[in-house]
C-alpha positions as CSV (number, residue, x, y, z in Angstrom):
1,X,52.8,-17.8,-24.8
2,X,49.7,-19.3,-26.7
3,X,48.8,-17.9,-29.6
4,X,45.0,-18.7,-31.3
5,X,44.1,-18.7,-34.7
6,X,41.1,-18.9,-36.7
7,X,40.4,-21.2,-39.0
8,X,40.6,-20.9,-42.2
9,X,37.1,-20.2,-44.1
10,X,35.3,-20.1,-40.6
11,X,34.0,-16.2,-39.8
12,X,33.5,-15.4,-36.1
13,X,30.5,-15.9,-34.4
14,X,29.0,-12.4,-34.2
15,X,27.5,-11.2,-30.5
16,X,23.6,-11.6,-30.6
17,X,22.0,-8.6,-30.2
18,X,18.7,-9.1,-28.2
19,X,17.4,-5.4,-27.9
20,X,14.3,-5.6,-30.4
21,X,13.5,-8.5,-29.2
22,X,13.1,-7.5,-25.7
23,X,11.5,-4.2,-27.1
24,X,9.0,-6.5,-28.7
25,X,8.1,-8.1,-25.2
26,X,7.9,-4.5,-23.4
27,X,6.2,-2.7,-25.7
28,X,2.6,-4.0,-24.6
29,X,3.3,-3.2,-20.7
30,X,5.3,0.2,-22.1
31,X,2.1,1.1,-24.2
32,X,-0.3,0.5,-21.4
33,X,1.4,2.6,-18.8
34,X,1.8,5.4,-20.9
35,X,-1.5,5.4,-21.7
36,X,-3.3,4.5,-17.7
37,X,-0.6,6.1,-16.2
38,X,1.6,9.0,-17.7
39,X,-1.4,10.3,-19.8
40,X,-3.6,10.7,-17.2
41,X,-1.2,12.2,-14.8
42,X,-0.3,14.6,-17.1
43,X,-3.9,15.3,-18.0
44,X,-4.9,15.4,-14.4
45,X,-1.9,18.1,-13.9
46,X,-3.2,20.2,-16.3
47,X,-6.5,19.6,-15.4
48,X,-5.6,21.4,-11.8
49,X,-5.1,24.7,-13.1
50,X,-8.5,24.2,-14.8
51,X,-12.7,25.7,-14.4
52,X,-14.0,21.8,-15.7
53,X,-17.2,20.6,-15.0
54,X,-17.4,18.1,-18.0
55,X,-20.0,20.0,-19.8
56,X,-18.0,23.0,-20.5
57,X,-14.6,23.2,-22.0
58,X,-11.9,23.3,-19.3
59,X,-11.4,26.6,-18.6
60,X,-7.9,28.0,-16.9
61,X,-7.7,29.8,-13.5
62,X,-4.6,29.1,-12.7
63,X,-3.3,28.6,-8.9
64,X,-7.2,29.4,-8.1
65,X,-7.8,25.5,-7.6
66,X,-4.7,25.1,-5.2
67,X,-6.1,28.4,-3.1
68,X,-9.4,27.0,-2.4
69,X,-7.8,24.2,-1.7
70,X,-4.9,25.6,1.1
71,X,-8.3,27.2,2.7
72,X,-10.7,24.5,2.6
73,X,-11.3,22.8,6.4
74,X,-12.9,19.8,4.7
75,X,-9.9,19.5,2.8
76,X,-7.2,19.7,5.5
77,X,-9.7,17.2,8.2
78,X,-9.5,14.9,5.4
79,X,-5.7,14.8,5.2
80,X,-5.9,14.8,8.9
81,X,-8.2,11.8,9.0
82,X,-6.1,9.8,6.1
83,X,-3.1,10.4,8.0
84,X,-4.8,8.9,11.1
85,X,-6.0,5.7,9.2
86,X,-2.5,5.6,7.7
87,X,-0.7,5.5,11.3
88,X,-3.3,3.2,12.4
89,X,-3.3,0.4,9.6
90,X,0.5,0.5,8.9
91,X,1.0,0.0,13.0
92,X,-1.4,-3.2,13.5
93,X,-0.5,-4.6,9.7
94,X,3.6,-4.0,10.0
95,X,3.8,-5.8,13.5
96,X,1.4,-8.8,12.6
97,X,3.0,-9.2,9.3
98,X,6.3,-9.6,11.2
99,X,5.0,-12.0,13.5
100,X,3.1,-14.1,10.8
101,X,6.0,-14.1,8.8
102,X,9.1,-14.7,11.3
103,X,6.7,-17.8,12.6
104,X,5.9,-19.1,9.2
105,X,9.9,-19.2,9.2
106,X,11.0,-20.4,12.2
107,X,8.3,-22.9,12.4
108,X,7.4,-24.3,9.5
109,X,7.3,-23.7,5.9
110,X,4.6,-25.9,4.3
111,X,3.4,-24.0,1.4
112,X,-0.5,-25.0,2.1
113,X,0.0,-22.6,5.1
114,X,1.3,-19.7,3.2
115,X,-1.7,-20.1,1.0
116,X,-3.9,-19.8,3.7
117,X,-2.6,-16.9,5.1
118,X,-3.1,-15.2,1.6
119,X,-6.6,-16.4,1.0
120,X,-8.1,-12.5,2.2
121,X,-5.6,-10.9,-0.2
122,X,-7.8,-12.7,-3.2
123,X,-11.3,-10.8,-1.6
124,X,-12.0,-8.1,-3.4
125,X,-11.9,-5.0,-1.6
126,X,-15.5,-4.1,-2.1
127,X,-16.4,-7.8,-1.1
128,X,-14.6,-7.6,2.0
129,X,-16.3,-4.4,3.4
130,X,-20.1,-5.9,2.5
131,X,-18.7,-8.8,4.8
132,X,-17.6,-6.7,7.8
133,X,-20.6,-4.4,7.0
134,X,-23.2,-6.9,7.8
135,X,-21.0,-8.8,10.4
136,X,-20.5,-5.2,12.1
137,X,-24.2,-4.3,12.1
138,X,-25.0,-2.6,15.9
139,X,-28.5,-4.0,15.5
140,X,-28.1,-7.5,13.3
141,X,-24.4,-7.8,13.3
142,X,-23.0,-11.2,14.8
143,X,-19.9,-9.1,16.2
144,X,-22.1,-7.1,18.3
145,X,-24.2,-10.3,18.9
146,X,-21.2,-12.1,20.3
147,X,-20.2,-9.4,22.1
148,X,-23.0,-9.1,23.9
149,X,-22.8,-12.6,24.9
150,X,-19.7,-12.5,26.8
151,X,-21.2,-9.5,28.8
152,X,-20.1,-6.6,26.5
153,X,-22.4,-3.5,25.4
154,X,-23.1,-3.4,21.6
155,X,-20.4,-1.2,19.6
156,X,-21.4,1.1,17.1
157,X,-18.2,0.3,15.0
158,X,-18.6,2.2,11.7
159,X,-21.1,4.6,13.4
160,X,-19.0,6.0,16.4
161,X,-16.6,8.4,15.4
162,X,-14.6,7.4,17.8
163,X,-14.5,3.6,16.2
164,X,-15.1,4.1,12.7
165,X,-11.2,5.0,11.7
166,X,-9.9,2.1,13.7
167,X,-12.4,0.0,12.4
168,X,-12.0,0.5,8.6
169,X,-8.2,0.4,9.4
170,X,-8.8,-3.6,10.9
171,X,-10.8,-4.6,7.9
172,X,-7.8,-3.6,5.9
173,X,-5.5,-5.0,7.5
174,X,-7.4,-8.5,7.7
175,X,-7.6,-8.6,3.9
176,X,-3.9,-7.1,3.3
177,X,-1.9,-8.5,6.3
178,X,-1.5,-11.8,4.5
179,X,0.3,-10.5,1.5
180,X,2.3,-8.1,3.4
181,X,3.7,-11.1,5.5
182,X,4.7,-13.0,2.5
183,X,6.6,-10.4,1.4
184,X,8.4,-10.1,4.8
185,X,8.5,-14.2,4.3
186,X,10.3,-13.8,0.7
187,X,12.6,-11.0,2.7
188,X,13.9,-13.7,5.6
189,X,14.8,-16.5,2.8
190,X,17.6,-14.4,2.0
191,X,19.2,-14.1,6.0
192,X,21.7,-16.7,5.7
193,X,20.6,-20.0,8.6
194,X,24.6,-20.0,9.4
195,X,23.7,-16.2,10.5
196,X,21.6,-18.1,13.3
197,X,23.7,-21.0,14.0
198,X,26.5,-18.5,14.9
199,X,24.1,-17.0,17.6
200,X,23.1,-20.6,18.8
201,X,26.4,-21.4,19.5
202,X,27.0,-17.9,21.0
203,X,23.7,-19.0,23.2
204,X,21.2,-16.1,22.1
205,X,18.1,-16.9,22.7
206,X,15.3,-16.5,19.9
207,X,14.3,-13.3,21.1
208,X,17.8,-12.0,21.2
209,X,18.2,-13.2,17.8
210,X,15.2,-11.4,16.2
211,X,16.5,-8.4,17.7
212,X,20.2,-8.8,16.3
213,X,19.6,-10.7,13.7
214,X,16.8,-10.9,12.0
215,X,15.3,-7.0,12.4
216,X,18.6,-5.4,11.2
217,X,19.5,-7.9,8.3
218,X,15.9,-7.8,7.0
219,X,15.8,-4.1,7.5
220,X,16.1,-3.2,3.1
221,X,13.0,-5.4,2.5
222,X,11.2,-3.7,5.2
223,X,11.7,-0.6,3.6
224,X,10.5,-2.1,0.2
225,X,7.2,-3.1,2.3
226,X,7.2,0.3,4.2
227,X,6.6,2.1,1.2
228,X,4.1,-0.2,-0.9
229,X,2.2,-0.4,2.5
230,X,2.1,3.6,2.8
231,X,1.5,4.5,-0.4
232,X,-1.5,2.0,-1.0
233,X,-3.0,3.2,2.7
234,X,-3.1,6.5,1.2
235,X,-5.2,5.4,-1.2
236,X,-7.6,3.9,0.7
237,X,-11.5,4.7,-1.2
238,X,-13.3,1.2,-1.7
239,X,-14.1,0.3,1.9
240,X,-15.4,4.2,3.3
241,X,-17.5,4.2,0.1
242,X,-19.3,0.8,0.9
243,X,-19.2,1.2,4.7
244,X,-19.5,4.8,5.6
245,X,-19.2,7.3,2.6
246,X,-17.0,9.4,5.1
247,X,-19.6,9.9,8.2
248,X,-20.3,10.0,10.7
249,X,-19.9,13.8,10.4
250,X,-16.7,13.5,8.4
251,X,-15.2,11.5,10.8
252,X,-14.2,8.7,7.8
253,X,-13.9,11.3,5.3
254,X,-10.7,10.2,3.6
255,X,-8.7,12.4,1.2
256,X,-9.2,10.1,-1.9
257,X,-13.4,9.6,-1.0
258,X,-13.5,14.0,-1.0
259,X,-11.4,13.4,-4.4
260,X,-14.1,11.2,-5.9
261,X,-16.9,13.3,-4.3
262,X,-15.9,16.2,-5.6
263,X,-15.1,14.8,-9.7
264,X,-17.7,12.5,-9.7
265,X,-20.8,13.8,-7.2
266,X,-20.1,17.7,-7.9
267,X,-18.4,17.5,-11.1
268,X,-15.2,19.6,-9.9
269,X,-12.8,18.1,-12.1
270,X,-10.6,21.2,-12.0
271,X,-10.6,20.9,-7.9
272,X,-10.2,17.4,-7.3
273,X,-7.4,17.4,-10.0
274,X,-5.4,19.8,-7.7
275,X,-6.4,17.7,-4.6
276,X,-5.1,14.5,-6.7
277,X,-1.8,16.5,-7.4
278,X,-1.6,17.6,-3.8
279,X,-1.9,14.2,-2.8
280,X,0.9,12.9,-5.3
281,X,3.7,15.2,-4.0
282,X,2.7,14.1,-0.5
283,X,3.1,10.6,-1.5
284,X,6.4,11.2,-3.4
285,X,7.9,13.0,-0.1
286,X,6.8,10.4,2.3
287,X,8.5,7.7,-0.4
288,X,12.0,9.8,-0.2
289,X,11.7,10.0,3.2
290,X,11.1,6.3,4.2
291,X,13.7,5.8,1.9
292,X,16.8,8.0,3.2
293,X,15.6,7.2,6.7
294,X,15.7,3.2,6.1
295,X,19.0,3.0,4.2
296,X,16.7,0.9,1.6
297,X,19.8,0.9,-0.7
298,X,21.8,-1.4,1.4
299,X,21.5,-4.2,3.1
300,X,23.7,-5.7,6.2
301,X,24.6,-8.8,4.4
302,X,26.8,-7.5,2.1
């Protein structure tokens, strides 16, 4: 049996310890999201249970905020019509992201091509519904003006009510799809290639393999997608403000635009605070929900 000695006169190296030195490196991200993120939400909490109208001192009614709000119709059709935009833009950008992102894999990787499909993700948001706002246009728009050329009546896209939710929910999807299918991308690089080179010799097809294969394996990152693709359609404001500041007749009236309307074109601080906190547990229940239904936790692979 080996025994080991020190040396003479020589101490032993002492472990490093690295913890101020990483505090040093957090603090600046620590300090900012205290201050953008956990002040304000705190603020805004209290704020709900608040009379505030910026000119006054807030003033506290307590669950008076959250009352008008259980009984306000413009209230619940916006809910209503966020949750339709939701279902709508998560549907179209989920299934295309796939696609893009399963091709960009099984057919080629060349990085100038995943640049390009991320090139809408750098538009601003604001920029991007200007864009579609003139192209749209039922009287000037080239998109009616091609339409119309392949024998097709003129669409009244963000002044139909009928059209208006789908529409807003395409010009979203255009800008965002790109970055949502990188992340699926990112997601396939881990699926080991022998996975598929069992299920070539075992003769399935491509389509048999994305079904087997490729869907349940990636299934964790599509979770991780799932929920920063929810949340952030929830929060959809810049587009209905440039294109159609919620009408026709409410039809595009989306729960974050009503929030905004009410703080910053009424001055109801107190109210839209309680909307804002409304909207928060509603987001935090759709967020445990995705992800106890999804098993995001675990993956196949291991």
């Amino acid at each position: 049996m080996a025994v080991t000695t020190a040396t003479p006169g020589v101490k032993p190296a002492k472990k490093q310890d690295d913890t101020r030195l990483a505090m040093f490196f957090i603090a600046p991200a620590l300090l900012g999201f205290l201050v953008f993120m956990i002040w304000p939400t705190l603020r805004g909490l209290y704020l709900s249970f608040t009379k505030f109208n910026l000119l006054t001192p807030p003033e506290v009614n307590g669950l008076d905020n959250y009352v008008r709000m259980v009984q306000d119709p413009v209230f619940w059709n916006a809910m209503w019509v966020t949750l339709y935009y939701v279902i709508v833009n998560i549907a179209i950008q989920t299934v295309l992201a796939l696609a893009i992102a399963v091709m960009m894999q099984r057919l080629t990787r060349r990085t100038w091509l995943r640049g390009a499909v991320l090139t809408p993700y750098l538009v601003s948001n604001v920029v991007a519904a200007m864009v579609f706002l003139w192209i749209l246009d039922y009287q000037l728009g080239i998109g009616n003006w091609v339409l119309e050329q392949i024998g097709l009546n003129r669409i009244a896209f963000l002044a139909d009510s009928a059209w208006v939710i789908p529409t807003i929910a395409l010009i979203n999807v255009w800008r965002h799809v790109g970055y949502t299918a990188l992340l699926i991308f990112a997601g396939l690089q881990t699926i080991p290639e022998t996975v598929y080179e069992a299920g070539r010799m075992d003769g399935a097809g491509e389509i048999a393999m994305f079904r087997r294969i490729t869907v349940p394996l990636l299934r964790p990152i599509m979770a991780l997608v799932l929920i920063i693709t929810v949340v952030g359609s929830f929060q959809v404001f810049d587009t209905v403000a440039i294109t159609t500041r919620g009408g026709p007749v409410d039809s595009s009236r989306v729960l974050q635009f009503y929030i905004y309307d009410m703080a910053f074109g009424r001055f109801q601080f107190g109210y839209a605070s309680a909307m804002s906190v409304a909207l928060l547990i509603v987001l935090v229940i759709i967020t445990f929900v995705q992800y106890r239904l999804t098993r995001a936790e675990s993956s196949d692979l291991a």
